[in-house]
C-alpha positions as CSV (number, residue, x, y, z in Angstrom):
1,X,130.7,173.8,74.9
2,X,133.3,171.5,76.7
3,X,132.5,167.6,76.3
4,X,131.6,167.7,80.0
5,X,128.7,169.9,79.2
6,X,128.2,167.9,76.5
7,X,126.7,164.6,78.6
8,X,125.1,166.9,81.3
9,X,122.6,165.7,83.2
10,X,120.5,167.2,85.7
11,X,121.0,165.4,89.2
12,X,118.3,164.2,90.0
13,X,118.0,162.1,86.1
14,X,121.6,161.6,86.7
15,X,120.0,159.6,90.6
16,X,117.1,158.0,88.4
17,X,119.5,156.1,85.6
18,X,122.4,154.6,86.3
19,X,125.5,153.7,83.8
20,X,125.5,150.2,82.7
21,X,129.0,148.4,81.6
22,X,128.6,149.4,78.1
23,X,128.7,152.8,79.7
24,X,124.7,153.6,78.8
25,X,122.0,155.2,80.7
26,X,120.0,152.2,82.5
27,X,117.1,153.0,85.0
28,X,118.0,152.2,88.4
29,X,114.5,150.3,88.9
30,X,115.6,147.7,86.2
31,X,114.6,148.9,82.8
32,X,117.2,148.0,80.1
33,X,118.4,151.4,78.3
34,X,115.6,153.5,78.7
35,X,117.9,155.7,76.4
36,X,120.9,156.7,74.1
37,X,122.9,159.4,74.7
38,X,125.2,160.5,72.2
39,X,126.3,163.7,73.3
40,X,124.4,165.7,70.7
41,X,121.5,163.1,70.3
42,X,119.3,161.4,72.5
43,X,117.1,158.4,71.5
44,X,114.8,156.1,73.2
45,X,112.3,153.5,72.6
46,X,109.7,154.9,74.8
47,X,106.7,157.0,74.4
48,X,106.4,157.8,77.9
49,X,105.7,161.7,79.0
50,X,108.0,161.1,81.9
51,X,110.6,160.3,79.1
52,X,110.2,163.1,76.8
53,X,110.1,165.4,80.0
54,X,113.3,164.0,80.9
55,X,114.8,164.6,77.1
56,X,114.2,167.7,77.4
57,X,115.8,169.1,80.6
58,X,118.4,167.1,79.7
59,X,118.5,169.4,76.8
60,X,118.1,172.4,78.9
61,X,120.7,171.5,81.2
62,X,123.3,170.6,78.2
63,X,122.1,174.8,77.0
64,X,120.4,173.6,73.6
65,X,117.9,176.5,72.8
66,X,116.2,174.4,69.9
67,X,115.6,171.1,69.2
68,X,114.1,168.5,66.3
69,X,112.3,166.0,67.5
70,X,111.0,163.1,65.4
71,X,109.3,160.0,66.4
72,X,105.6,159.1,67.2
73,X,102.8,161.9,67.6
74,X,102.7,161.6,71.1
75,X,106.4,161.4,72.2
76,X,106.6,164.6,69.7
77,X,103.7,166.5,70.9
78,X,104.6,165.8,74.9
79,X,108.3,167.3,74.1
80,X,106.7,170.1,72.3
81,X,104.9,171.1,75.6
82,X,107.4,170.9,77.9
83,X,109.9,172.7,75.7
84,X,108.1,174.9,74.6
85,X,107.2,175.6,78.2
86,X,110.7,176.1,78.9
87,X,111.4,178.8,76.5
88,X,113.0,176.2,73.8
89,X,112.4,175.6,70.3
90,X,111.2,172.8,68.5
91,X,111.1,171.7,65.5
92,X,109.6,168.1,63.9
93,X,106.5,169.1,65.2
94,X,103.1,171.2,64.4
95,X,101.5,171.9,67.4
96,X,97.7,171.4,67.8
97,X,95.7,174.3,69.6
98,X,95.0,172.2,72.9
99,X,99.3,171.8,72.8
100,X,99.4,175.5,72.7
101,X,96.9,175.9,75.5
102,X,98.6,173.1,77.9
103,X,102.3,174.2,76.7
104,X,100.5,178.1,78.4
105,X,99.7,176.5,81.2
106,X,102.7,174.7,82.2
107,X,104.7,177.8,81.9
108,X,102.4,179.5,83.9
109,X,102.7,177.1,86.4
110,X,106.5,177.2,86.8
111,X,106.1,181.7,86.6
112,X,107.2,182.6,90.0
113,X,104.5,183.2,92.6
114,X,104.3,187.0,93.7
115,X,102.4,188.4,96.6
116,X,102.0,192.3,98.0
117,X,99.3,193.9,100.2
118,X,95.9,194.9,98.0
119,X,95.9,198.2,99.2
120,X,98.8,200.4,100.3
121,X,98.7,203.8,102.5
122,X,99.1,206.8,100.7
123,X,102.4,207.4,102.1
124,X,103.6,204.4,100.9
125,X,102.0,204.5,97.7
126,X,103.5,208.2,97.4
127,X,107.2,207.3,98.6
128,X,107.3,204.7,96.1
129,X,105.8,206.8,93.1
130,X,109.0,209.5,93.7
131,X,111.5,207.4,93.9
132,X,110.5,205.3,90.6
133,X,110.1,209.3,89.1
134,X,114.0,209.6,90.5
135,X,115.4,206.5,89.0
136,X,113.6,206.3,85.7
137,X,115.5,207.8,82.9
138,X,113.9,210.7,81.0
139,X,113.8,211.8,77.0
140,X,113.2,215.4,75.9
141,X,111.3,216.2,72.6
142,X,111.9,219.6,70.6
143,X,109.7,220.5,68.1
144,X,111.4,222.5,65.4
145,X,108.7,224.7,63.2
């Protein structure tokens, strides 16, 4: 990982928080150091979902696949959800059944949205059956006696 992937930020977190002179995140709507970012650590005072949202597609972004979270229940449990609705890791946590459920659910809601015709003509239906038959592969069994 080169350093610059190491501070990665999405854009739009990078439009939310702003560099102060000591060269640390500051919201752009006046907060004081809503974080610390250490390259391979990030640390905040807050409890806020918005905040452990933003932790972790920061993480995302910078190509972490697992993560250890420690700090209060809350601030664990929220980044438990929404990594664990990204297809990340965590660990520092123990996940309560209702996490599991809404972690489900968010994923669900970021699956992409398919749609196709609830009934298709025969021809179609046919076309499409012979040409899966022509592309799938196909394994022969001999039974020796």
């Amino acid at each position: 990982m080169s350093r610059r992937d190491f501070f990665k930020v999405p854009q739009d977190l990078k439009e939310r928080y702003e560099l102060g002179p000591d060269n640390k995140p500051r919201a752009k709507d006046g907060l004081d150091r809503p974080y610390i970012d250490a390259g391979s650590r990030l640390e905040t005072n807050s409890n806020s979902p918005e905040m452990a949202k933003d932790f972790v597609r920061i993480a995302e972004s910078r190509g972490w696949s697992e993560l250890r979270v420690s700090g209060s229940e809350q601030f664990r449990s929220e980044v438990w959800k929404e990594a664990t609705s990204r297809g990340l890791d965590v660990k520092g946590y123990q996940a309560s059944e209702l996490d599991k459920k809404e972690a489900a659910e968010r994923a669900g809601n970021a699956a992409p949205r398919v749609i196709r015709p609830e009934q298709q003509d025969k021809d179609t239906k046919a076309r499409s059956k012979r040409r899966w038959q022509r592309t799938r592969g196909s394994l022969q069994v001999h039974v020796c006696r």
